[in-house]
C-alpha positions in Angstrom: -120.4 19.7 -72.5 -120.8 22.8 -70.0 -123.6 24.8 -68.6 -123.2 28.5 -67.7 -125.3 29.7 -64.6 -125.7 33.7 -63.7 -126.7 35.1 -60.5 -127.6 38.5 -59.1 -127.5 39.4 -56.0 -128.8 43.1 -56.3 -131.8 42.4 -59.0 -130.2 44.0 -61.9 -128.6 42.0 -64.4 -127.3 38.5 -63.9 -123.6 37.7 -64.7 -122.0 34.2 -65.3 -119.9 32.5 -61.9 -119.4 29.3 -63.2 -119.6 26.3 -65.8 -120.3 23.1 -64.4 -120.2 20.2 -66.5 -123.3 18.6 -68.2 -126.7 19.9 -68.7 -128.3 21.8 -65.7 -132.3 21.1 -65.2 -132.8 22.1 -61.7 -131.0 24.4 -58.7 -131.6 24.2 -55.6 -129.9 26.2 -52.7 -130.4 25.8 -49.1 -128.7 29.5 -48.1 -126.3 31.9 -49.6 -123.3 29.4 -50.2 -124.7 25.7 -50.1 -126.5 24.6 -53.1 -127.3 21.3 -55.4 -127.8 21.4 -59.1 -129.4 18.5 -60.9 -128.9 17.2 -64.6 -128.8 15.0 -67.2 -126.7 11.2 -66.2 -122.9 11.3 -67.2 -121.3 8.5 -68.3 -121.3 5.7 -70.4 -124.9 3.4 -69.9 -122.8 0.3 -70.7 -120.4 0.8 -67.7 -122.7 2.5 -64.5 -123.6 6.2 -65.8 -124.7 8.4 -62.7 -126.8 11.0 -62.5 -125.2 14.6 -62.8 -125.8 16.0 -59.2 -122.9 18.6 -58.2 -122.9 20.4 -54.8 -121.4 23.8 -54.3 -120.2 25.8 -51.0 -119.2 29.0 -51.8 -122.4 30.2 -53.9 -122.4 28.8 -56.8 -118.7 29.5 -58.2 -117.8 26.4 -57.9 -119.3 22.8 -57.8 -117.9 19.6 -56.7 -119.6 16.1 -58.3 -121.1 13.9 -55.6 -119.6 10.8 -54.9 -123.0 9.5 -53.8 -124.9 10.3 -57.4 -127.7 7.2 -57.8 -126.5 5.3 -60.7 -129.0 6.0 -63.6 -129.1 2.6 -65.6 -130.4 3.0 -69.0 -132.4 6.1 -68.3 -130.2 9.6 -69.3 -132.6 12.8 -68.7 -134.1 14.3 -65.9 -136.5 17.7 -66.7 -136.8 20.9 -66.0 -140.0 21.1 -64.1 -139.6 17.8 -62.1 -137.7 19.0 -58.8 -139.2 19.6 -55.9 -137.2 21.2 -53.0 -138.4 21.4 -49.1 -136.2 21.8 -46.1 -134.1 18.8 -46.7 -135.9 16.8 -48.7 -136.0 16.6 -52.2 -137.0 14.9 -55.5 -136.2 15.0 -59.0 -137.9 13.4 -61.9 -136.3 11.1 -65.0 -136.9 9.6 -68.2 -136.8 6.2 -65.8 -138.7 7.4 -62.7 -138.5 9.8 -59.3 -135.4 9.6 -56.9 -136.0 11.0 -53.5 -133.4 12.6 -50.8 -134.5 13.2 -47.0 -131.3 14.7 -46.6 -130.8 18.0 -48.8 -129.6 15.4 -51.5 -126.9 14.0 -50.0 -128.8 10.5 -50.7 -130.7 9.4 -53.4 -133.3 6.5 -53.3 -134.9 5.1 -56.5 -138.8 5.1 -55.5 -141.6 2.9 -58.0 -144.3 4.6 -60.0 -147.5 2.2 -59.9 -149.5 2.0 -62.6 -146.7 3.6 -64.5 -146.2 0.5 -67.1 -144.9 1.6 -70.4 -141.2 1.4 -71.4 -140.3 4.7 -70.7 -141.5 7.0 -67.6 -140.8 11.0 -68.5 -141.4 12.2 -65.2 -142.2 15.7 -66.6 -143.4 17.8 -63.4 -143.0 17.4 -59.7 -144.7 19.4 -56.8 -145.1 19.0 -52.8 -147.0 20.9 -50.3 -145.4 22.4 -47.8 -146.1 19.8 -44.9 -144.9 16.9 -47.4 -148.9 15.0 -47.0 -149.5 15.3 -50.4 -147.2 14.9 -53.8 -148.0 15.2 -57.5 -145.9 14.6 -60.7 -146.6 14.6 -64.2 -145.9 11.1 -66.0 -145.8 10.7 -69.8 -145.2 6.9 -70.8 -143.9 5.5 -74.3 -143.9 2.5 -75.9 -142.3 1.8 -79.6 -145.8 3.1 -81.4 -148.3 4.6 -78.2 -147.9 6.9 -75.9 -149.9 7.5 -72.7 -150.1 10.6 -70.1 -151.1 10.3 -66.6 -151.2 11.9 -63.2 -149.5 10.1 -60.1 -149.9 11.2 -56.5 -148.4 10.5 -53.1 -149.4 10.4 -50.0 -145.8 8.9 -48.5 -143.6 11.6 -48.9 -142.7 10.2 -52.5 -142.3 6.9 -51.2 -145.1 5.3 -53.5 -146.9 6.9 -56.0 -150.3 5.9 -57.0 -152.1 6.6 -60.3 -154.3 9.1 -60.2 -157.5 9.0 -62.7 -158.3 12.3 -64.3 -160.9 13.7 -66.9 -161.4 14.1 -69.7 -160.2 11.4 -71.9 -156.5 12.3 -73.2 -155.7 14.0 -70.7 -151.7 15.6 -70.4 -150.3 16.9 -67.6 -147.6 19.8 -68.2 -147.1 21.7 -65.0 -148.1 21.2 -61.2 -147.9 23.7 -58.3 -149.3 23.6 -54.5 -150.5 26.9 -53.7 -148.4 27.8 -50.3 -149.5 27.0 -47.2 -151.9 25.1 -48.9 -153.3 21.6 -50.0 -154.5 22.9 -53.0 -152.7 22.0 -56.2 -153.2 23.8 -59.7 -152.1 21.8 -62.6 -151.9 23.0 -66.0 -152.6 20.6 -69.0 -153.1 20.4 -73.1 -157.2 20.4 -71.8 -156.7 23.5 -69.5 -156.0 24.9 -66.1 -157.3 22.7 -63.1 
C-alpha cells in the first residue's frame, strides 16, 4: 500500500506531492527540502522485515527508502504519537520497543525498556525536553489474556529507560509533551491530565 502526504506552504489548503509506500506515522523535517518519514516495517517477518524509514531532498515530492532501516524482527507497527524529533537526534516508538538516531536518522540503535516485561511493548507516546536531560514514553504491555500500562523515563538521552511508578492504580498513559524550554512534562491519561 501507499500513503498520500499534503503540504502548504502559504496556510491555505494542503494539496498532495507525493505517495510514499507503506503506512506513514511520523514526519519529520530538518528545513525546507530534507526530511524523514517513519512507518510501519516492510517486508516479510520470516526473511529480515525493516522498518519503513524514507528520506526526502527536495521537500517532500519524493522519498528515497534508507538502506540503513534497523531490521524490525517480529515487531511490525510503530505509532503515531511516539516520535520525538530534536536537532539531530531522534526516536521513534514500536510495538517491540524505542530505536534511537543521534544523527537526524541516518542510524538507528535498538535501546531496552526495563521493567517493560510482557510479550508485547506498544510504545504509544514519546516526548524529550529540549536539552535532551529528561525523556518520557508511554508503554502498554500484553500478554495472551493481561494487559498492563506504564510510564518509562530516561535520563540518558533514551539510552535506558527506567519504569516510572505512577498513581492511581490502573493508570494509562495516552499522550506526553514537555512544555518548551522547560522540564516540565504534561501527560494525559484514561485518569486525567497530569
Amino acid at each position: 500500500g501507499t500513503s498520500e502526504i499534503y503540504a502548504t506552504t502559504d496556510g491555505s489548503a494542503p494539496h498532495s506531492i507525493s505517495n510514499p509506500s507503506g503506512p506513514v506515522r511520523s514526519i519529520h523535517f530538518s528545513d525546507a527540502n530534507n526530511g524523514v518519514l517513519i512507518g510501519d516495517a516492510i517486508g516479510s517477518t520470516t526473511s529480515g522485515s525493516k522498518w519503513n524509514i524514507q528520506t526526502t531532498t527536495n521537500g517532500g515530492q519524493n522519498w528515497t527508502t534508507s538502506v540503513s532501516a534497523p531490521l524490525a524482527g517480529h515487531a511490525t507497527q510503530s505509532f503515531y504519537n511516539a516520535a520525538c524529533w530534536i536537532g539531530k537526534n531522534a526516536w521513534f516508538g514500536t510495538d517491540s520497543g524505542i530505536f534511537r538516531s543521534t544523527n537526524g536518522g541516518s542510524q538507528w540503535i535498538n535501546t531496552p525498556i526495563s521493567g517493560a516485561t510482557k510479550k508485547q511493548k506498544d510504545v504509544m507516546a514519546i516526548t524529550f525536553s529540549s536539552d535532551l536531560k529528561y525523556g518520557f514514553a508511554a508503554i502498554h504491555a500484553f500478554t495472551d489474556d493481561t494487559d498492563s500500562a506504564g510510564l518509562f523515563y530516561s535520563l540518558s538521552q533514551g539510552v535506558d529507560w527506567i519504569h516510572y511508578t505512577m498513581a492511581p492504580t490502573g493508570f494509562i498513559p495516552y499522550a506526553i509533551a514537555f512544555i518548551p524550554g522547560t522540564d516540565t512534562a504534561i501527560i494525559t491519561s484514561n485518569a486525567g491530565i497530569f
